[in-house]
FIFI-552454 format. One record per residue: residue in three letters; x, y, z of N, C-alpha, C, CB in turn. Coordinates in Angstrom, 2 decimals. Atoms other than C-alpha are relative to their C-alpha. Glycine has a CB too. Layout:
N
@residuo = Ala; n_x = X; n_y = Y; n_z = Z; ca_x = X; ca_y = Y; ca_z = Z; c_x = X; c_y = Y; c_z = Z; cb_x = X; cb_y = Y; cb_z = Z
...
END
This chain:
90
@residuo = Unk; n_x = -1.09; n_y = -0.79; n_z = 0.55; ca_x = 148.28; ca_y = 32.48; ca_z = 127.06; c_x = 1.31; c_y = -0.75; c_z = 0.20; cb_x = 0.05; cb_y = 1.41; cb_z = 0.65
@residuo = Unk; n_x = -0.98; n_y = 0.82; n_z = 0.25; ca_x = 151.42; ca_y = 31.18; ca_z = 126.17; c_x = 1.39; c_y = 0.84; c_z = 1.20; cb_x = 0.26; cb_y = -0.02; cb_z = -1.93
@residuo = Unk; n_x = -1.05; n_y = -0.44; n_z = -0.91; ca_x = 154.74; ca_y = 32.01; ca_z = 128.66; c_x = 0.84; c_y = 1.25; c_z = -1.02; cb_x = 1.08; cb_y = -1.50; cb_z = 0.53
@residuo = Unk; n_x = -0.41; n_y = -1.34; n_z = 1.31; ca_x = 156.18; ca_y = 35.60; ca_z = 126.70; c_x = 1.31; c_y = 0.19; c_z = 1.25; cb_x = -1.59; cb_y = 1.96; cb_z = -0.43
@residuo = Unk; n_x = -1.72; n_y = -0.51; n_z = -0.41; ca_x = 160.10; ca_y = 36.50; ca_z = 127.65; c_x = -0.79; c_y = 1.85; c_z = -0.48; cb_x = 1.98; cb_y = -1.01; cb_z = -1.60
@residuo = Unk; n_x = -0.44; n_y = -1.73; n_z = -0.15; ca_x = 159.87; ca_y = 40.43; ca_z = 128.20; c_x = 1.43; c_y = 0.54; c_z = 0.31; cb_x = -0.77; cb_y = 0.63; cb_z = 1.22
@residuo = Unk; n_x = -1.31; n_y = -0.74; n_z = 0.02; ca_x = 163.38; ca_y = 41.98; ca_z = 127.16; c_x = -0.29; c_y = 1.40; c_z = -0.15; cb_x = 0.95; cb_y = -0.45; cb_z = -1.13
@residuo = Unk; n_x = 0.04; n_y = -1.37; n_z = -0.05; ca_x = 162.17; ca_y = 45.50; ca_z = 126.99; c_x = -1.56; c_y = 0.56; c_z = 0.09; cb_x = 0.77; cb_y = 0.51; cb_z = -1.25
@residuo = Unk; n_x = 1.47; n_y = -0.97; n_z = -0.20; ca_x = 159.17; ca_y = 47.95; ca_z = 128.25; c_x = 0.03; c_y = 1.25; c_z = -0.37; cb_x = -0.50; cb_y = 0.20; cb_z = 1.40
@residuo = Unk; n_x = -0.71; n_y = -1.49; n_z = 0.40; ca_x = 159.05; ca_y = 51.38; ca_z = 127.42; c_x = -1.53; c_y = 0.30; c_z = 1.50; cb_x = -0.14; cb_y = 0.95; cb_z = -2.50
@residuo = Unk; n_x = 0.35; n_y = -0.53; n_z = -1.35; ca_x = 157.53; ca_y = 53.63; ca_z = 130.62; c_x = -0.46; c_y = 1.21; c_z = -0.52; cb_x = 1.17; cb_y = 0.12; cb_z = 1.15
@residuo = Unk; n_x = 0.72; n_y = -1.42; n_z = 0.17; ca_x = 155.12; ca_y = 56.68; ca_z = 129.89; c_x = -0.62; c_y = 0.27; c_z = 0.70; cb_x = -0.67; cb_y = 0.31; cb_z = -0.88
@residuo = Unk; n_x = 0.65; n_y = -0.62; n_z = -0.69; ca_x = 154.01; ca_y = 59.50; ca_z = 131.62; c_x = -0.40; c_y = 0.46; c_z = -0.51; cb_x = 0.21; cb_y = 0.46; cb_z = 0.69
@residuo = Unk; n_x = 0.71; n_y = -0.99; n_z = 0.52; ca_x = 151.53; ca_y = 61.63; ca_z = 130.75; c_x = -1.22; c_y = 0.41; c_z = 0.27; cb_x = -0.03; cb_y = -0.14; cb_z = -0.99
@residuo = Unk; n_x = 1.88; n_y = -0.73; n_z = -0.78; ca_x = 147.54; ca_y = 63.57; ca_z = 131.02; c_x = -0.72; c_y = -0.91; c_z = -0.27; cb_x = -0.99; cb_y = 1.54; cb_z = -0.72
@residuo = Unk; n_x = 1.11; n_y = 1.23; n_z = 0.46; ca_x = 144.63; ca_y = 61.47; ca_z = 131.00; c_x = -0.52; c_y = 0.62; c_z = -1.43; cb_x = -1.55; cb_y = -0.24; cb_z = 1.31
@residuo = Unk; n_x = 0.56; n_y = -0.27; n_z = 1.14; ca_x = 143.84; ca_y = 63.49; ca_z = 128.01; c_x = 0.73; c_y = -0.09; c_z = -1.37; cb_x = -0.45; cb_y = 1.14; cb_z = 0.17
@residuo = Unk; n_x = -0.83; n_y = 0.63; n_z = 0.60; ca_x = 146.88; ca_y = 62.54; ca_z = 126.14; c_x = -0.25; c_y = -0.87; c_z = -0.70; cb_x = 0.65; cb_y = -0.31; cb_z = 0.54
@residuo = Unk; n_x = 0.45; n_y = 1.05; n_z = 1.05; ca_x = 146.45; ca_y = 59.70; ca_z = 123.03; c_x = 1.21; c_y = -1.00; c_z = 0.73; cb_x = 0.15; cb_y = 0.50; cb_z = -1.99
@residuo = Unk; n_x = -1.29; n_y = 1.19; n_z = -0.27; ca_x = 148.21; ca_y = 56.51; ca_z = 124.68; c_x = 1.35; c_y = -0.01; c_z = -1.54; cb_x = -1.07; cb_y = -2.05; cb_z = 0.07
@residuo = Unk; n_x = -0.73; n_y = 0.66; n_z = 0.98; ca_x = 151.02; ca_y = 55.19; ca_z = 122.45; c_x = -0.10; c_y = -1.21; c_z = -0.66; cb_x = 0.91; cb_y = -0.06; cb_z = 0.37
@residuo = Unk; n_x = 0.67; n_y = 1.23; n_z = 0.16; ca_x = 149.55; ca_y = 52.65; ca_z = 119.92; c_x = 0.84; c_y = -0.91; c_z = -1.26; cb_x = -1.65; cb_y = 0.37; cb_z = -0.37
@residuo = Unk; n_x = -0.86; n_y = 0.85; n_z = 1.20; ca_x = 152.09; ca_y = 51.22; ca_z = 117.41; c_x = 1.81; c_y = -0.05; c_z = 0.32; cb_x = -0.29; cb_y = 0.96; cb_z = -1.72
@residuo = Unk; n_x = -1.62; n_y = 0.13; n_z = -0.05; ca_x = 155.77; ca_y = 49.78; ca_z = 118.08; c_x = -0.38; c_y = 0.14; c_z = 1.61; cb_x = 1.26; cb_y = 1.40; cb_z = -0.94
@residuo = Unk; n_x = -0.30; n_y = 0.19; n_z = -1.82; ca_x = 154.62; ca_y = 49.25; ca_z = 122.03; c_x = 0.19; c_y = -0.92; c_z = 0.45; cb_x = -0.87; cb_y = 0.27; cb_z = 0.93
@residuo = Unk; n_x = -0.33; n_y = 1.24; n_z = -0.78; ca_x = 156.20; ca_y = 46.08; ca_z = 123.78; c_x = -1.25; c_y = -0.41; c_z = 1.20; cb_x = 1.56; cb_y = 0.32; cb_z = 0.77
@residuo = Unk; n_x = 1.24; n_y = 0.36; n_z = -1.40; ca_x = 153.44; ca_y = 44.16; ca_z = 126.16; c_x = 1.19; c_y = 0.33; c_z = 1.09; cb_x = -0.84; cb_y = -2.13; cb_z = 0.19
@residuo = Unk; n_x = -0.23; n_y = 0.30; n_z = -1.36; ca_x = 154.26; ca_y = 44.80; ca_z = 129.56; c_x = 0.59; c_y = 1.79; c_z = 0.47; cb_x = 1.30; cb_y = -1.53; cb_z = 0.18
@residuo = Unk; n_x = -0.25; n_y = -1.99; n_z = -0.04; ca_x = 154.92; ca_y = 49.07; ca_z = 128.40; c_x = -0.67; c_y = 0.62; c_z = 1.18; cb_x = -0.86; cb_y = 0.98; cb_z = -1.48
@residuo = Unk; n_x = 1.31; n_y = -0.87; n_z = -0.88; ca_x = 153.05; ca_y = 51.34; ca_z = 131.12; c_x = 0.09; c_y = 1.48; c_z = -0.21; cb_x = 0.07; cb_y = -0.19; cb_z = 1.80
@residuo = Unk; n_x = -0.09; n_y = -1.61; n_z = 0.15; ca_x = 151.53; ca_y = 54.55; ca_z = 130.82; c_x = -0.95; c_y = 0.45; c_z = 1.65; cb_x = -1.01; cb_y = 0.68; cb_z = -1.88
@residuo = Unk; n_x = 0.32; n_y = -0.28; n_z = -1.43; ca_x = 151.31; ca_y = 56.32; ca_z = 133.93; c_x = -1.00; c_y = 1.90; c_z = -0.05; cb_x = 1.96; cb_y = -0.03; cb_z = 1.05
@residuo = Unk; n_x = 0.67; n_y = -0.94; n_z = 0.51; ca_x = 148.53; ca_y = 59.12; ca_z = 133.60; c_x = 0.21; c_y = 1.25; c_z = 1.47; cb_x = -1.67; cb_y = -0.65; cb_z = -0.46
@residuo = Unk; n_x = -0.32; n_y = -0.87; n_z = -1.86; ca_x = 150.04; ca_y = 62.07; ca_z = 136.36; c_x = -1.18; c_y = 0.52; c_z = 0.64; cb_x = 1.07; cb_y = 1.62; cb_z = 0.01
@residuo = Unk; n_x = 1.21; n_y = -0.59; n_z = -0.90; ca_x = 147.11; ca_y = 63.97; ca_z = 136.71; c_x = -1.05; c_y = -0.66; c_z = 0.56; cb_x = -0.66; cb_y = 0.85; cb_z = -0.63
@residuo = Unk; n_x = 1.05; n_y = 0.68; n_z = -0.80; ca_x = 144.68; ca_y = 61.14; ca_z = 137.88; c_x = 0.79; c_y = -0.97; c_z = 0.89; cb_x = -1.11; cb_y = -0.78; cb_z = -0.93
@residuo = Unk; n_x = -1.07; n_y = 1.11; n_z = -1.07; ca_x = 147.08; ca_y = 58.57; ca_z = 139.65; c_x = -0.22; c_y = -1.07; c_z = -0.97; cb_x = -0.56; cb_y = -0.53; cb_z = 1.93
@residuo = Unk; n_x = 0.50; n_y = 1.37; n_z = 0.29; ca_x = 145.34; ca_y = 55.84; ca_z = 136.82; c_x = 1.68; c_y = -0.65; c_z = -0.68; cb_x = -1.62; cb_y = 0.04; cb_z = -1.32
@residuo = Unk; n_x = -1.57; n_y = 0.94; n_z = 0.72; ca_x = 148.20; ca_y = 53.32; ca_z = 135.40; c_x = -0.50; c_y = -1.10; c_z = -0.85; cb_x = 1.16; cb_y = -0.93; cb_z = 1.33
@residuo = Unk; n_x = 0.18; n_y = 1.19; n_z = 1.26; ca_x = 148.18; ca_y = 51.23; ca_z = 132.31; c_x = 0.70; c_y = -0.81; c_z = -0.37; cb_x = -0.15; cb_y = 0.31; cb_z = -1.08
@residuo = Unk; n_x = -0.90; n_y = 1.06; n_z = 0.66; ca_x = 149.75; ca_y = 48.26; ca_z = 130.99; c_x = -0.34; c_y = -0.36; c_z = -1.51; cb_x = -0.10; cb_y = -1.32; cb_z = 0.84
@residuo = Unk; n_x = 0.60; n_y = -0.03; n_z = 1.67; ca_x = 149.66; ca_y = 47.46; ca_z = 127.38; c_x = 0.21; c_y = -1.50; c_z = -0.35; cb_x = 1.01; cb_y = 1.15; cb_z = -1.28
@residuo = Unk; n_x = 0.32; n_y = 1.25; n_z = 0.47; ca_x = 148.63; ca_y = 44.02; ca_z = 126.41; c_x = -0.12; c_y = -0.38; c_z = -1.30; cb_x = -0.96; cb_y = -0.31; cb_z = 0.45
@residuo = Unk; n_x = -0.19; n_y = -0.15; n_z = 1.47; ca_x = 148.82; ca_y = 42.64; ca_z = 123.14; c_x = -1.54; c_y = 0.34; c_z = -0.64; cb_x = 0.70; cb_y = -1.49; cb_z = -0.66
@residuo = Unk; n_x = 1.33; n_y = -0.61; n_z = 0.50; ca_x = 144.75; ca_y = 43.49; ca_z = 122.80; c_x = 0.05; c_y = 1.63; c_z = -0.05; cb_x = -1.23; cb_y = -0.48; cb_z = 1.03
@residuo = Unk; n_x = -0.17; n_y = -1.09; n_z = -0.44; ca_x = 146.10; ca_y = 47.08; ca_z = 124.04; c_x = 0.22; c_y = 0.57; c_z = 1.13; cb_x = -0.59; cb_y = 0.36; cb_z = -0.29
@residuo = Unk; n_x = 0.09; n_y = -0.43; n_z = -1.42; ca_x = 145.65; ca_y = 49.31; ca_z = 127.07; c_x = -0.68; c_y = -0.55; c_z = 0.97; cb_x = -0.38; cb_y = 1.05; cb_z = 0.08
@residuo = Unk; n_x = 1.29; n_y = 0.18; n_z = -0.86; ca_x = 144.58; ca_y = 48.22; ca_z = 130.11; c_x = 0.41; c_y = 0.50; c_z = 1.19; cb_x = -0.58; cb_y = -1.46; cb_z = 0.18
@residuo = Unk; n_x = -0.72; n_y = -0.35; n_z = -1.53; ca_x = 144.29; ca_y = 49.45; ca_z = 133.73; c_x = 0.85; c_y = -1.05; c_z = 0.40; cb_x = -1.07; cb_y = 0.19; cb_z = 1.27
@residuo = Unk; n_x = -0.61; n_y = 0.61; n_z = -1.27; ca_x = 146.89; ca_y = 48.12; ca_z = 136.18; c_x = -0.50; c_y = 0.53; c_z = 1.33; cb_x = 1.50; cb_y = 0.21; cb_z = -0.01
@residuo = Unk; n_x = 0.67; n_y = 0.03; n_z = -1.60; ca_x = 144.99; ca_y = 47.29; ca_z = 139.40; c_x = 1.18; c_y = 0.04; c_z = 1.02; cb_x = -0.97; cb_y = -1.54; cb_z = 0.34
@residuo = Unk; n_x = -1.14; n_y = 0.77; n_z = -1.17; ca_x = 148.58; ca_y = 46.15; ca_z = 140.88; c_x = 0.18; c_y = 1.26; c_z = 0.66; cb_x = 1.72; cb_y = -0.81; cb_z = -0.61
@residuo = Unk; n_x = -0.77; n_y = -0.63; n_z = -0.47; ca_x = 151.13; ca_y = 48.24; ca_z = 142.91; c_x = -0.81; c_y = 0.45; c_z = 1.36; cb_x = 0.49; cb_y = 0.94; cb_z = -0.96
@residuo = Unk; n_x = 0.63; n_y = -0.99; n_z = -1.29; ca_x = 150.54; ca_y = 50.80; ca_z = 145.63; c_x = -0.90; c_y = 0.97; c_z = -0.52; cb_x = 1.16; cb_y = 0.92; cb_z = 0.85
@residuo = Unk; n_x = 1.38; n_y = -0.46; n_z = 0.08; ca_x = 147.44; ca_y = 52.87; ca_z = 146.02; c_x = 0.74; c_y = 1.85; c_z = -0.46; cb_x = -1.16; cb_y = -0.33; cb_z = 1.88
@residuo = Unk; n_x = -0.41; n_y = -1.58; n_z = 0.00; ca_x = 148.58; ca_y = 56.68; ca_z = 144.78; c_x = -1.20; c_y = 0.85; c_z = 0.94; cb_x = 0.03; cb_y = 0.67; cb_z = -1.82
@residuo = Unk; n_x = 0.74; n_y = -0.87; n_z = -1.15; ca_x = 147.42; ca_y = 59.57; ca_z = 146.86; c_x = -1.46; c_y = 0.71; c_z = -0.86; cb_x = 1.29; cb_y = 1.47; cb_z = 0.69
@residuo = Unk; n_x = 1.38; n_y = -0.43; n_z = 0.41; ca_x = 145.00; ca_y = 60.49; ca_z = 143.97; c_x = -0.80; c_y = -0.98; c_z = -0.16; cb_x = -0.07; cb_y = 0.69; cb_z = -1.13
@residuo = Unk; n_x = 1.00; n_y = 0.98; n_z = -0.48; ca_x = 143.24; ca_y = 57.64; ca_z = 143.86; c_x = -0.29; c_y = -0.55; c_z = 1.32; cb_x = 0.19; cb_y = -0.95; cb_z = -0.59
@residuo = Unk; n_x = 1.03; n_y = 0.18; n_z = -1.19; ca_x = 142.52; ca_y = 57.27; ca_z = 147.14; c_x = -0.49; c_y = 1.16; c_z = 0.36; cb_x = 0.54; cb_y = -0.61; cb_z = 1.24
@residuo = Unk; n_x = 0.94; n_y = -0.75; n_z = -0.53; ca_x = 141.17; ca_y = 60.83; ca_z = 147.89; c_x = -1.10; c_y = -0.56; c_z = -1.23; cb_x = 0.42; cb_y = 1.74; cb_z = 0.18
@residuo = Unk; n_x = 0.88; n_y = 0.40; n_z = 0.80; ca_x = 139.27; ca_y = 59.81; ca_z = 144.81; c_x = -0.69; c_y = -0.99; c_z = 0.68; cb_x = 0.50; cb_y = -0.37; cb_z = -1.16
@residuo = Unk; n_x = 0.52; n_y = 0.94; n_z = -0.42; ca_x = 138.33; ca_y = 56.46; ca_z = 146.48; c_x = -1.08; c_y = 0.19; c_z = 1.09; cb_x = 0.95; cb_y = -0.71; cb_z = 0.30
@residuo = Unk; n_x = 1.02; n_y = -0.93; n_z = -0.96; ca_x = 137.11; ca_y = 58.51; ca_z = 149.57; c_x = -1.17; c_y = 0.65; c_z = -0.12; cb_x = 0.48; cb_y = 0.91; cb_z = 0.38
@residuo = Unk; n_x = 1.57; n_y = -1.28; n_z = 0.52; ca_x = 135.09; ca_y = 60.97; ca_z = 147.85; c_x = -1.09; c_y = -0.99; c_z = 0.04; cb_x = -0.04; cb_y = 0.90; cb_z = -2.03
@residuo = Unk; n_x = 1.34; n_y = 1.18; n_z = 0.82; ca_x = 132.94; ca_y = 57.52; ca_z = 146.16; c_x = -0.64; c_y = -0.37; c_z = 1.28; cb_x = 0.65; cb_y = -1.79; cb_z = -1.02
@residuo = Unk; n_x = 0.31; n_y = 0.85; n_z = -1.11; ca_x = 133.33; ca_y = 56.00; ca_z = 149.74; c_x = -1.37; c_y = 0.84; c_z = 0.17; cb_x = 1.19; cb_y = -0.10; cb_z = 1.38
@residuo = Unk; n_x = 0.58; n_y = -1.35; n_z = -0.97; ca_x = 131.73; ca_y = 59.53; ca_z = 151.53; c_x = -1.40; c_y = 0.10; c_z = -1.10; cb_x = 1.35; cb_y = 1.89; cb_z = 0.09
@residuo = Unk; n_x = 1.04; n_y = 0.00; n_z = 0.51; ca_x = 129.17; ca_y = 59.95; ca_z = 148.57; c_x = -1.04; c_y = -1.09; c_z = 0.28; cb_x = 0.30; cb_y = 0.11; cb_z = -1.12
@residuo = Unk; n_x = 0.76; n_y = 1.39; n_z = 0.26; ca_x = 127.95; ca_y = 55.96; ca_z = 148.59; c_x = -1.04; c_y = 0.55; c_z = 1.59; cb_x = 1.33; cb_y = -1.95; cb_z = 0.06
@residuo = Unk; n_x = 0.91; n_y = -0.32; n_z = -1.14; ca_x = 127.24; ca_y = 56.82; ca_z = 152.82; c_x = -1.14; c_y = 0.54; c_z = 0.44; cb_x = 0.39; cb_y = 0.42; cb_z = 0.50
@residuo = Unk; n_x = 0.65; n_y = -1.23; n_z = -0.49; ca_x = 125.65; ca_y = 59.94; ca_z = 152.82; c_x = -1.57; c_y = -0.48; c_z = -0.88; cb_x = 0.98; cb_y = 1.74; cb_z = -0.54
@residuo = Unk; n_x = 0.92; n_y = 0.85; n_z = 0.41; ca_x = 123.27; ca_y = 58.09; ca_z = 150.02; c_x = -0.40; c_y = -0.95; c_z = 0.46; cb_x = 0.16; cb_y = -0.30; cb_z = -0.79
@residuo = Unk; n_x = 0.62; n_y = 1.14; n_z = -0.60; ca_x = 122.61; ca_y = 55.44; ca_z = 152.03; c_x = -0.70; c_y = 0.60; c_z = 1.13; cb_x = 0.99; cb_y = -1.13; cb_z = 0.40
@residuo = Unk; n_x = 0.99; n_y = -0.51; n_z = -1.28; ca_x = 122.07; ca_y = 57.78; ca_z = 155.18; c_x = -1.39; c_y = 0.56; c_z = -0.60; cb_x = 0.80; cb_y = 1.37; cb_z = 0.97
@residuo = Unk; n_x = 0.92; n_y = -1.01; n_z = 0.65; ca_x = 119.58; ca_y = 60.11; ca_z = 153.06; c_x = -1.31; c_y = -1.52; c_z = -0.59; cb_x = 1.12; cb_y = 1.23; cb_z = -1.63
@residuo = Unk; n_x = 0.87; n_y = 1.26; n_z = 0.40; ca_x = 117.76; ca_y = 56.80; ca_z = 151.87; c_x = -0.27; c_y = -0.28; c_z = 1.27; cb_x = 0.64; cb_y = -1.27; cb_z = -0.86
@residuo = Unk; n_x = 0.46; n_y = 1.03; n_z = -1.45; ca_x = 117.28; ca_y = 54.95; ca_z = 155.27; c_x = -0.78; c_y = 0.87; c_z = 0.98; cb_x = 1.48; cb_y = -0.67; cb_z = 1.00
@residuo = Unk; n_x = 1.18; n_y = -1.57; n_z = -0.57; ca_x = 115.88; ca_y = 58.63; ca_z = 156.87; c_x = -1.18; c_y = -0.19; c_z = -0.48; cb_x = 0.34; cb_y = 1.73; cb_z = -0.64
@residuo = Unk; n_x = 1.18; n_y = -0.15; n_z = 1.02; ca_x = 113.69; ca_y = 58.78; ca_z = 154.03; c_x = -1.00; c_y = -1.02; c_z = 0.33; cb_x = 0.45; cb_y = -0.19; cb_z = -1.54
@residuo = Unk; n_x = 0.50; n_y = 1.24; n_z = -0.36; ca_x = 112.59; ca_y = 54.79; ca_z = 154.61; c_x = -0.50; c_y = 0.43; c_z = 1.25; cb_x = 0.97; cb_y = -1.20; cb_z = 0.01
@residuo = Unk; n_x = 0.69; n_y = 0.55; n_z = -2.27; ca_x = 112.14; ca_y = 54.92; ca_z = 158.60; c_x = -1.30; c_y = 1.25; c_z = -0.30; cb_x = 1.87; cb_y = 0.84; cb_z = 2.38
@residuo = Unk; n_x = 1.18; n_y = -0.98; n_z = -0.16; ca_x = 110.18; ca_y = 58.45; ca_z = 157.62; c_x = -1.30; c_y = -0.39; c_z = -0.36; cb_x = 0.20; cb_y = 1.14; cb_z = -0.73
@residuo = Unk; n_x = 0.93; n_y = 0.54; n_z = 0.92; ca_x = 107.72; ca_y = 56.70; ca_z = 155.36; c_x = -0.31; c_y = -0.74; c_z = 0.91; cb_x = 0.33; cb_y = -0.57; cb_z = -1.32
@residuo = Unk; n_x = 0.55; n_y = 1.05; n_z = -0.87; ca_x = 107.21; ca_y = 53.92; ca_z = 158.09; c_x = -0.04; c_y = 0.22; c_z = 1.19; cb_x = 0.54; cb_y = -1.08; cb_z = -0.06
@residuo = Unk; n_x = -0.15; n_y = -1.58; n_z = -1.46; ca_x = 107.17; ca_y = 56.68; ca_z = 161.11; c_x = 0.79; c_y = -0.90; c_z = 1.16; cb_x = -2.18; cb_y = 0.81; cb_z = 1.01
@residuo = Unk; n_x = -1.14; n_y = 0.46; n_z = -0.98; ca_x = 109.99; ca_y = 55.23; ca_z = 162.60; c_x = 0.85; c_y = 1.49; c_z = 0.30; cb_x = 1.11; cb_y = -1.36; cb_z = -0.83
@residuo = Unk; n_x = -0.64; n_y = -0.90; n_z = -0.37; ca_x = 111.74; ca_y = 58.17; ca_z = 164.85; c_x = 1.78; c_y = -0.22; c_z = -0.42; cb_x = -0.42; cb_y = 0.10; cb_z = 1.47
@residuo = Unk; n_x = -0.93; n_y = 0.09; n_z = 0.77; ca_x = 114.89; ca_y = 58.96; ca_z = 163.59; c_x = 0.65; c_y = -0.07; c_z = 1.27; cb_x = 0.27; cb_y = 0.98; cb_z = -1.12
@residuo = Unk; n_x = -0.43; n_y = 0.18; n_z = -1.04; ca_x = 115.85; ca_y = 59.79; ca_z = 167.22; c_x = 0.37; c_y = -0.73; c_z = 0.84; cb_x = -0.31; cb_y = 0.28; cb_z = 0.27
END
């Protein structure tokens, strides 16, 4: 990609269920979706997440939940395993 001068962004908020803004948008625009914490940047292919910045507070209880689900699936699997191979869980 070639070096691009950015003289103007435009900054949107709005629902994740909202239609982004898709004509007359400057690269480097963001749409900031309130009700999930997600954030977008608009590239000249279109939308895309922005991974950057700081972590919002909804995406990390979100992040938690995945964490706390992935565990509890791993504990419930490895029980299951040792049970099958009569390994005491104790």
């Amino acid at each position: 990609m070639a070096v691009q001068l950015i003289t103007r962004i435009y900054r949107w908020n709005g629902l994740s269920t909202d239609e982004k803004p898709s004509s007359g948008v400057p690269v480097g625009s963001t749409f900031h979706e309130i009700d999930t914490g997600n954030k977008f940047i608009y590239q000249t292919n279109g939308w895309v997440v922005d991974n950057g910045g700081p972590l919002s507070t909804a995406k990390a209880v979100e992040m938690n939940a995945e964490l706390r689900r992935l565990m509890e699936r791993t504990l419930i699997e490895t029980l299951a395993a040792n049970e099958r191979n009569g390994i005491d869980a104790a």
